[in-house]
VMD Tcl script that draws the C-alpha trace (Angstrom):
set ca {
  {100.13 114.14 121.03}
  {98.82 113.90 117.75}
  {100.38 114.02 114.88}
  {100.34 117.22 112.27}
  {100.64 116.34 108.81}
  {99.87 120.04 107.31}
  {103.28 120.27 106.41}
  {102.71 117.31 104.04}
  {99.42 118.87 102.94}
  {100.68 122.28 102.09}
  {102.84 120.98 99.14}
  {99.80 120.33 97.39}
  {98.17 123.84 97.89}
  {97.08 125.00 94.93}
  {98.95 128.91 94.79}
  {96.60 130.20 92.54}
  {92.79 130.28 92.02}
  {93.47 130.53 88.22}
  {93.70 127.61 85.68}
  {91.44 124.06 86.00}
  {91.07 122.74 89.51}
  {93.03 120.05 90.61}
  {92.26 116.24 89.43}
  {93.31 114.41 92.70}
  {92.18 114.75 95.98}
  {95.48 114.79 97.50}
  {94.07 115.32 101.28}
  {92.61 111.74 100.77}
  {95.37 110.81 98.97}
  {97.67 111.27 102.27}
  {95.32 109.99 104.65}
  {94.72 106.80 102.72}
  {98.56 106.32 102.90}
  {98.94 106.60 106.43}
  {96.06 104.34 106.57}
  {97.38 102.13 104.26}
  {100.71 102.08 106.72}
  {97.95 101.21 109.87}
  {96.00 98.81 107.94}
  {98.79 96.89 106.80}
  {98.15 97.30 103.15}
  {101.05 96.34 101.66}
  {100.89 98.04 98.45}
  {99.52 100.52 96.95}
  {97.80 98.08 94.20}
  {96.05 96.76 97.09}
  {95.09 100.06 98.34}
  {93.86 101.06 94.72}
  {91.57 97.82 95.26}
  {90.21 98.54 98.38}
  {89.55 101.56 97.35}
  {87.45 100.62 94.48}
  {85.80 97.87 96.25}
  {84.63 99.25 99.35}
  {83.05 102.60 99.64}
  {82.70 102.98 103.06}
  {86.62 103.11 103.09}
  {86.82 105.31 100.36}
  {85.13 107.50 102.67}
  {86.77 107.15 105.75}
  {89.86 107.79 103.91}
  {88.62 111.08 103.18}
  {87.26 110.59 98.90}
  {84.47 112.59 98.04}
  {82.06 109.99 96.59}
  {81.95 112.37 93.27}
  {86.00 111.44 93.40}
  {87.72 109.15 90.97}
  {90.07 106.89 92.99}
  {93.57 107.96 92.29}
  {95.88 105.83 89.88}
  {99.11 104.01 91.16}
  {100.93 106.73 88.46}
  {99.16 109.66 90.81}
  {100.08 107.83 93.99}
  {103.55 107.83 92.57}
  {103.60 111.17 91.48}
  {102.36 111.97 95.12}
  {104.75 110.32 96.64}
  {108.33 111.72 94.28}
  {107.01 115.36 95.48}
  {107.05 114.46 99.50}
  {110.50 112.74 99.21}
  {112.07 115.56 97.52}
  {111.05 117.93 100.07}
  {112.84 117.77 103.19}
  {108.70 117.98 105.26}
  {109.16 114.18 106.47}
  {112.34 114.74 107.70}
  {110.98 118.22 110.13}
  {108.20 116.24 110.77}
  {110.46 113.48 112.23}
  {112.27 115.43 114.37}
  {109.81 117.92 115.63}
  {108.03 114.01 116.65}
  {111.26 113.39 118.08}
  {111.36 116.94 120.15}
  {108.11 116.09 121.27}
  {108.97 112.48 122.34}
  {111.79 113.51 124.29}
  {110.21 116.79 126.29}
  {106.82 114.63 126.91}
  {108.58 111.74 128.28}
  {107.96 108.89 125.43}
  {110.93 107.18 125.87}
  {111.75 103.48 126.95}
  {114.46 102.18 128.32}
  {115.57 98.80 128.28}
  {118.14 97.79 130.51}
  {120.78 95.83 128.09}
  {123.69 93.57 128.79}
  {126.00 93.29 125.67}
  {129.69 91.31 126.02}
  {130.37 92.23 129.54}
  {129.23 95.22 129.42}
  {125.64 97.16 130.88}
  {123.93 99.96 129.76}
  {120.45 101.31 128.94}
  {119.30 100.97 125.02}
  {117.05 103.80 124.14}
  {114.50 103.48 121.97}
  {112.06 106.10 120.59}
  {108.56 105.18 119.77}
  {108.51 107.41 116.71}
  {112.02 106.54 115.36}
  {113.00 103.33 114.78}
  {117.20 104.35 113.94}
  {117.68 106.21 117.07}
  {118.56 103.22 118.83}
  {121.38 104.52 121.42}
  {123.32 102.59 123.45}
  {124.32 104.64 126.95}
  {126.79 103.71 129.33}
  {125.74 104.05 132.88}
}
mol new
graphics top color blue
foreach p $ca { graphics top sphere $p radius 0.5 }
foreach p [lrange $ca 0 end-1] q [lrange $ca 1 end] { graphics top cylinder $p $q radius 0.2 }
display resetview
């Protein structure tokens, strides 16, 4: 199932067609994080870099070749609006929903002091590690 990030991309929507157009290309912006996150960029200096230095990942990120590569201030900025929305945490459990009613669980069986159990651990969230007594 893949996963829908419009929730992250509609706090960026632009309400109005009025005033000067926006300066970043947020769309790219949030692709070339979760890329960043794949790639194992660690930060977003780095990113910034490749970005600059390689245009055939500016594109696949999802830059315009007319766009100016986003600052680490903008990437910030970005960044401070998603946390203080609650989007990432919806998006985590509606993952989580979808984990649990399509199956993508795994079990481990688990032998702690004594005692048995199954640990369950979800492939989408790493602190809903369970510990079930059976």
């Amino acid at each position: 199932m893949p996963l829908n990030v419009q929730p992250i991309f509609q706090l960026f929507l632009k309400r109005t067609l009025r005033g000067a157009q926006r300066e970043c290309n947020y769309g790219a912006m949030i692709q070339s994080q979760i890329i960043r996150i794949v790639e194992r960029i660690p930060t977003i200096k780095d990113l910034i870099k490749r970005l600059i230095n390689n245009p055939l990942f500016r594109l696949d990120c999802g830059f315009l070749v007319s766009d100016v590569v986003p600052s680490e201030a903008s990437y910030t900025r970005m960044i401070d609006v998603i946390s203080q929305s609650d989007v990432l945490d919806v998006m985590q459990d509606t993952l989580i929903w979808n984990g649990n009613t399509f199956g993508h669980f795994l079990k481990v069986p688990l032998k702690h002091k004594g005692r048995t159990g199954c640990l369950t651990w979800s492939l989408y969230r790493h602190d809903s590690l369970r510990q079930e007594s059976s």
